[in-house]
N, C-alpha and C positions, 0 to 999 in steps of 0.2 A: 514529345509526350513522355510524362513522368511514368517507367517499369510497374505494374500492380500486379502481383500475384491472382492470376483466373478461376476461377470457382471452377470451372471444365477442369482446370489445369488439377484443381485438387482431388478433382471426385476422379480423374483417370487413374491418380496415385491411389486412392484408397480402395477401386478395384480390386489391385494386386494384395493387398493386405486384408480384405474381406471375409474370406475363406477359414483364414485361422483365426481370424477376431471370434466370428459367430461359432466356432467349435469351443474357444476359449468361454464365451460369453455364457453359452451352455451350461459347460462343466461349474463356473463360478455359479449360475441360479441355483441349480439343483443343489448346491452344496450350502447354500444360504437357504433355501428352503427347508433345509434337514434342521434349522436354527431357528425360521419359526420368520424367516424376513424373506422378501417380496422383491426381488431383483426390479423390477421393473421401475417399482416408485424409488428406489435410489439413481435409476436412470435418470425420471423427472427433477430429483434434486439437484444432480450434476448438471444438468440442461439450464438448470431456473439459476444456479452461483454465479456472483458476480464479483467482478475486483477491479478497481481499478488502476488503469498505466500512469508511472508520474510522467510528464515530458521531458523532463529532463534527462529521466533513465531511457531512452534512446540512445544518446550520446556517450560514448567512452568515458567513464571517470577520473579519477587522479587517485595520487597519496597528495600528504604532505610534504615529500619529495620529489615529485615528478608526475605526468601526465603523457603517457604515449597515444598517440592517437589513430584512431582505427579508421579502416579503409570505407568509403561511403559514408561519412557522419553529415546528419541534417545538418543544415548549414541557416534554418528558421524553422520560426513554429508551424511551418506549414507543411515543411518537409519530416520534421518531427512526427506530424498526424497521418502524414505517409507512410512512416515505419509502426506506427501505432492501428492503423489500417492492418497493417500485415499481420502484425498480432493479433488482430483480433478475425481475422480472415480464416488463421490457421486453429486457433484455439474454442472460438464463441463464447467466452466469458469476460471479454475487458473492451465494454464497449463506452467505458467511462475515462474519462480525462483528466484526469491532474496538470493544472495549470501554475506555472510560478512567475511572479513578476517582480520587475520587470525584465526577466528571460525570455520570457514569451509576450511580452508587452508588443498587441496589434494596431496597427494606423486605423484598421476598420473591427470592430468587432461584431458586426453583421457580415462582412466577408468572411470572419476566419470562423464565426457558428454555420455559418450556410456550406464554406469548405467539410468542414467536422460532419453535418449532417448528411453530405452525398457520397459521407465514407461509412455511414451506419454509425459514429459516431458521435457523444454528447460530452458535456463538460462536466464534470462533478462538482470538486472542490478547488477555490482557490489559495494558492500560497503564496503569504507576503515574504518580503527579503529584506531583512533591515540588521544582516548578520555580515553585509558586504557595503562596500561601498561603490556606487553607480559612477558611469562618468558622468559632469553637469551636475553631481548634488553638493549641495549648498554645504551643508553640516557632515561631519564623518561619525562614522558607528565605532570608531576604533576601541572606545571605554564603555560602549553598549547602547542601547537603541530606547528601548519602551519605558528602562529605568535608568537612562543615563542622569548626570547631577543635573547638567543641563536642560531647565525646561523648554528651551531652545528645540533641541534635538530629540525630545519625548515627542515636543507636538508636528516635527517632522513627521517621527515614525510612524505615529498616528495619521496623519495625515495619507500616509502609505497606503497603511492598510483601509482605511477608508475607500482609498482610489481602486483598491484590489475587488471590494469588496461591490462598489458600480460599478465594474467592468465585468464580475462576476454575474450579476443581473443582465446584464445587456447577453451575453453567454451564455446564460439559461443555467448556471451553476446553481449546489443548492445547499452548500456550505462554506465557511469559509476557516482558514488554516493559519497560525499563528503561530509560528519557532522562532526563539530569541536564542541567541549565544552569548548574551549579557553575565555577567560574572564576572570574579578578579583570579590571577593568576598568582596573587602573593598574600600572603595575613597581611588583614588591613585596612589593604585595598579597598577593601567597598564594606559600607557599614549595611550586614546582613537585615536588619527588620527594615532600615529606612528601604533599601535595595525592592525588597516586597512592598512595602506599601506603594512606591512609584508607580511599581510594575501593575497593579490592581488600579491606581487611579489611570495607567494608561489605557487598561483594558477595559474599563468602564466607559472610556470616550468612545471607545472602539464599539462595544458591544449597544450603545445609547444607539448608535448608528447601523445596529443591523439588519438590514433588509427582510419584508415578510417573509415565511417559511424557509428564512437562513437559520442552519443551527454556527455556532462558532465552540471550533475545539482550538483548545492549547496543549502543546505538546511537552511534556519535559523529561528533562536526558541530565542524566546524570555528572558529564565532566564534558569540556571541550567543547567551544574551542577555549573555554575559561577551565586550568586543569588545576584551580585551587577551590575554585567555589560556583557553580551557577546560579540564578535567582530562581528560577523553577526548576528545581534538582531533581525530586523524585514524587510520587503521584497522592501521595497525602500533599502536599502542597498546592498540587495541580487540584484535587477535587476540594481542597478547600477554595481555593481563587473562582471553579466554577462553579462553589455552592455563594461564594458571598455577589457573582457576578448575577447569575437569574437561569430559569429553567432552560434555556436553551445556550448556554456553556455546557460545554460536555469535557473531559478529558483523555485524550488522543492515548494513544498507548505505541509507541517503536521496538520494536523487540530486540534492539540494539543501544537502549538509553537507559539500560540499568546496572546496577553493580552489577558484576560476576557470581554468579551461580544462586541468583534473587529466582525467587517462585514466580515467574511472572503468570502462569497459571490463574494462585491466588490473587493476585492483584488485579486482574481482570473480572475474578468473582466479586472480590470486592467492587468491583468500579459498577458492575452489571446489578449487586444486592443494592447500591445507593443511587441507582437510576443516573449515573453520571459515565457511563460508557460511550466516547466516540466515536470509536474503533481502531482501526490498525494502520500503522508503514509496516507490513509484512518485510523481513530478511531475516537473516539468520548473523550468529557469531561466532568465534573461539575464543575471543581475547576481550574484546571492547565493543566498539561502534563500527564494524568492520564494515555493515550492507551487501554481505555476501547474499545470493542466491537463497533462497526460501528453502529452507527442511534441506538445507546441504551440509550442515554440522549436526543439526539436535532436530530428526524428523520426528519424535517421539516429544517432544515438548512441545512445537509443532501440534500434533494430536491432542494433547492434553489440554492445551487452550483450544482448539475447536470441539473436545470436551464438553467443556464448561459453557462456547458460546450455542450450541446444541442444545444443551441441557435447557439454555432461557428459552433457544428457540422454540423448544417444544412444548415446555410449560406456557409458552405464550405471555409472558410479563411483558405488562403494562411498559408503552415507550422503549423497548427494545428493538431497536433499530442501528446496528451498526455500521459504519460504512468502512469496507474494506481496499485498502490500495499497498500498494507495492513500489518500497521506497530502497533503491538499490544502488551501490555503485559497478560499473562492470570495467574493471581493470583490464581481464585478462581472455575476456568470451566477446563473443559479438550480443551485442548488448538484445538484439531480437530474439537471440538463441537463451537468453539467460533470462529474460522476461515470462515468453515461453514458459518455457520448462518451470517456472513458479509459481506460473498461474495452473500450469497443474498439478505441482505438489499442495495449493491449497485446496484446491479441489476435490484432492486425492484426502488430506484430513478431515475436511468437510463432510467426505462420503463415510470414512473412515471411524467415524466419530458418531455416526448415525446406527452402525452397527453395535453397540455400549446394548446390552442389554438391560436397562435400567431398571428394570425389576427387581432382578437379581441382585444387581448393584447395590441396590437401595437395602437390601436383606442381609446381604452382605455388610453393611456400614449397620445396620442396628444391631448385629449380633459379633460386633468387632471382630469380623473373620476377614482380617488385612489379606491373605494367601488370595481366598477368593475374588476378593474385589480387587485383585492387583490382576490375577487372572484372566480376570473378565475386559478391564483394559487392554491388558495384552493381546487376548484373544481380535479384539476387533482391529485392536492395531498390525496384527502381523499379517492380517487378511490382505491378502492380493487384489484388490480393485482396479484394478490396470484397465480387466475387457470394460467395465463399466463407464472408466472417463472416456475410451475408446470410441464405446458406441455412441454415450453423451455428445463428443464431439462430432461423429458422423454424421447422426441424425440433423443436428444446428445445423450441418453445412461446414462444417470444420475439419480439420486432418487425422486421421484416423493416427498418424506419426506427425505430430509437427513440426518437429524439430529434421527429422529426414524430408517431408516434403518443403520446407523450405529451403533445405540443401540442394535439392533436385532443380529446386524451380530456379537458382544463380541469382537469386535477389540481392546479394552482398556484390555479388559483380557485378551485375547492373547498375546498384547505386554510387560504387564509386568509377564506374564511368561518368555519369551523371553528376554528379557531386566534386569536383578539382577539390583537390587538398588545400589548397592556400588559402579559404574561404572558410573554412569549418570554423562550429563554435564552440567552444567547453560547455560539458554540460552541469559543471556544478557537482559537490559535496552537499549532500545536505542531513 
């Protein structure tokens, strides 16, 4: 029998923790009450947040030079939804799945949805891979996939995500996910407009074939694995491809696929004012494309784009529906431990971001008083909401600590008893 972290097992843990949560939880109302906000309903908001696991970030990551691997790594997508169980066991907010193929490519996909569903989990979004090459494929990606020269290897690609995209159906998925690393590495190399227009005529076969109620986002990232040019570089491109694609193209936003020190803030107002918002691979950076840990270098940037997706929430615009997931690599943490801990720093901007007194805000912005409206940020940002994901979590059924009660509970040692090393899989860069 496969190790599962016990619901008993957790609520015995958050006994001990009980006592100072509700004095904490206390002291934070009354002090949000003197502000004019209602602890309770920021409860309900933390409760109802969602985000979803990729499957791949289970698994230990790599660099470009090496790959150490960690103790208990799924070894299939089933054992994958076992650590993705845990996650969501401990936290209550990521009962959604990110799927990649063919990583996670099932013999049955009635078996592996019925698996997903008797762990309280469902399938979100799917994601195609045409930035690697598979064993048994015909054609290679080596010079690029969706805009390669060869029509050959477009109508592979296509072909791909196509496949990705009924197996997402049968899955219950309800979007589907498009990353290319097509680009060239030297002036020259690839003739920039032609590069574009391939990439549009392939996305069009792609999107001619989207399944009812699929939306389809594209993702674009600014450098790499192509480090002289990509063909969907930065997100004027991307919301142009999914304004000339049709209403349900959106474009994805990575908070690791843009130059250094870009507003990404802005550009998500931007994407949310022309009705083309996706949503997110939440991580974090310091340098490039790193997929550190969420709100572990810039928590305050972090904030300020849940800012902004607050602001629509609240005004309620039309078609505002983002979908949230968490796209990570974990070098050097246990990848459960580092999943965790991001779906609550979203959480924690989420809540954090609800506190903006917008009134103010707004009076502040008409009377150009920068001091105050920088204030008024700050003010909600440096608020300690800790008791509030606390109890959020509690109340779901979740860990009051989840990151201690999954230490408590020896999950990592259980699974790599369970799990021999010789069998493990890499989980992928993405």
């Amino acid at each position: 029998m496969s190790f599962r972290i016990d619901e008993g097992f957790v609520a015995e843990q958050n006994r001990a923790a009980h006592a100072w949560l509700e004095e904490d939880y206390a002291h934070l109302g009354r002090q949000l009450r003197r502000r004019g906000v209602e602890v309770e309903q920021l409860v309900e908001r933390a409760i109802a947040f969602r985000v979803a696991v990729p499957s791949w970030g289970v698994g230990t990551g790599g660099t470009r030079f090496a790959r150490f691997a960690g103790a208990g790594e799924p070894r299939s997508v089933f054992e994958k939804l076992d650590d993705c169980e845990a996650i969501q066991r401990l936290v209550r907010v990521t009962p959604g799945i990110s799927l990649h193929i063919p990583w996670d490519e099932p013999e049955s996909a009635a078996e592996l949805k019925a698996y997903a569903a008797a762990r309280g989990l469902h399938f979100d979004s799917m994601n195609s891979n045409t930035f690697q090459d598979q064993p048994g494929q015909k054609l290679s990606y080596k010079f690029g996939s969706l805009t390669h020269a060869d029509p050959a290897v477009r109508r592979q690609a296509v072909e791909h995500n196509l496949h990705c995209m009924e197996l997402g159906v049968k899955l219950g998925a309800r979007s589907h996910t498009a990353w290319i690393g097509d680009g060239g590495n030297f002036p020259g190399q690839v003739h920039f407009r032609r590069a574009l227009e391939r990439y549009l005529e392939s996305l069009r076969a792609i999107y001619a074939k989207l399944p009812p109620g699929f939306r389809m986002f594209i993702e674009h990232k600014l450098y790499e694995p192509a480090f002289y040019s990509t063909v969907l570089n930065d997100w004027g491109t991307s919301y142009y491809c999914t304004r000339e694609l049709g209403e349900r193209a959106f474009s994805l936003v990575d908070l690791g696929h843009h130059a250094p020190n870009v507003n990404i803030e802005m550009i998500v107002a931007r994407l949310i004012q022309l009705g083309k918002l996706a949503g997110f691979h939440f991580n974090d950076s310091k340098y490039g494309d790193d997929d550190l840990d969420a709100g572990s270098i810039k928590p305050f940037q972090l904030f300020l784009i849940f800012h902004e997706l607050v602001d629509a929430e609240l005004e309620q615009l039309p078609g505002f529906d983002p979908a949230y997931m968490l796209d990570q690599s974990h070098n050097v943490t246990d990848p459960v431990e580092s999943l965790m801990t991001s779906a609550v720093e979203l959480v924690r901007a989420y809540v954090q971001a609800h506190l903006v007194d917008r009134a103010a805000l707004r009076d502040a912005q008409e009377k150009n008083d920068a001091i105050t409206a920088l204030s008024l940020l700050k003010q909600a940002f440096t608020t300690d909401v800790a008791p509030i994901l606390a109890i959020a979590r509690e109340r779901a059924g979740g860990a009051i600590d989840p990151v201690a009660v999954y230490r408590a509970s020896g999950y990592r040692r259980r699974k790599a008893e369970e799990r021999p090393a010789a069998a493990r899989q890499s989980a992928g860069i993405v």
